[in-house]
Wavefront OBJ file of the C-alpha trace (Angstrom):
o trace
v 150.598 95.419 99.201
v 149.673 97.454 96.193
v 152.192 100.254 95.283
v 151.566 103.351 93.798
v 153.605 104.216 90.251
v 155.493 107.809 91.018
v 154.054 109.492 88.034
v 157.891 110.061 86.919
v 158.383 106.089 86.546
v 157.282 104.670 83.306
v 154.878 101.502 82.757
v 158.039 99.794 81.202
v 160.579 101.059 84.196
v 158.220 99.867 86.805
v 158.104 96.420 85.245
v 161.580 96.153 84.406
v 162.359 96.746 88.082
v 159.476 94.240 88.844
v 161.489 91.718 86.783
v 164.758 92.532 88.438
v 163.236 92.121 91.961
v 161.561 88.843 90.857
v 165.156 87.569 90.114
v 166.802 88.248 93.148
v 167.058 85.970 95.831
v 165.860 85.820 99.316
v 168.920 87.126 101.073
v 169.308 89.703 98.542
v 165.764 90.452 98.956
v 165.565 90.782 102.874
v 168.586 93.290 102.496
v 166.857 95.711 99.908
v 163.910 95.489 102.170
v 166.295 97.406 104.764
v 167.931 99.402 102.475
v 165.238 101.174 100.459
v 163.523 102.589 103.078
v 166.581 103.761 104.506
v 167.434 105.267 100.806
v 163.979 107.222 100.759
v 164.784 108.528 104.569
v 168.001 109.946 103.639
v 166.452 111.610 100.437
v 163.578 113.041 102.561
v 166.436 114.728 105.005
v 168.830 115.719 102.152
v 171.106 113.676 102.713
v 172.919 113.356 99.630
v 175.955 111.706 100.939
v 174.301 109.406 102.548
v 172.083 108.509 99.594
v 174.957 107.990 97.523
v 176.196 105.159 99.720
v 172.874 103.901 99.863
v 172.908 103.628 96.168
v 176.032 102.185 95.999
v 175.171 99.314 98.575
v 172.095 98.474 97.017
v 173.888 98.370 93.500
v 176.499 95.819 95.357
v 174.115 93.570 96.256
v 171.855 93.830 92.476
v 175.645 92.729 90.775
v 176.627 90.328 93.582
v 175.587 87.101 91.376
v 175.381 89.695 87.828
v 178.689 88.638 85.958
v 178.492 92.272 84.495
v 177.284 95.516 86.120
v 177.076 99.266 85.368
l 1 2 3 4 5 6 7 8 9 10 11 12 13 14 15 16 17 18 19 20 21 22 23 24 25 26 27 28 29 30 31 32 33 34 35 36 37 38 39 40 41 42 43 44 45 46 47 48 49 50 51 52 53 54 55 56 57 58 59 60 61 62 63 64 65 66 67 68 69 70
């Protein structure tokens, strides 16, 4: 699957991300797969709230092995 770069996104953010991704793990891979589309569905409605905790359960699981997170 080829993805299209949002025009806000930067060459060097998109492959920084691509890095990041590339270093998770399976597990933590399978649950981003749930939770970014869920992230982009709550954004489409408005849902700030709900993006929040999206955010924030998708930043758990980026730190989970990270022995220092922002």
């Amino acid at each position: 699957m080829s993805l299209t770069p949002v025009p806000e996104i930067s060459a060097e953010e998109l492959a920084e991300f691509r890095r990041g991704v590339d270093a998770l793990g399976p597990v933590q891979r399978r649950i981003l797969a749930l939770l970014i589309p869920r992230l982009i569905a709550l954004e489409e409605r408005g849902d700030t709230d709900g993006a929040l905790r999206a955010v924030e359960e998708i930043r758990v699981i980026l730190c989970e092995d990270a022995e220092t997170c922002h």
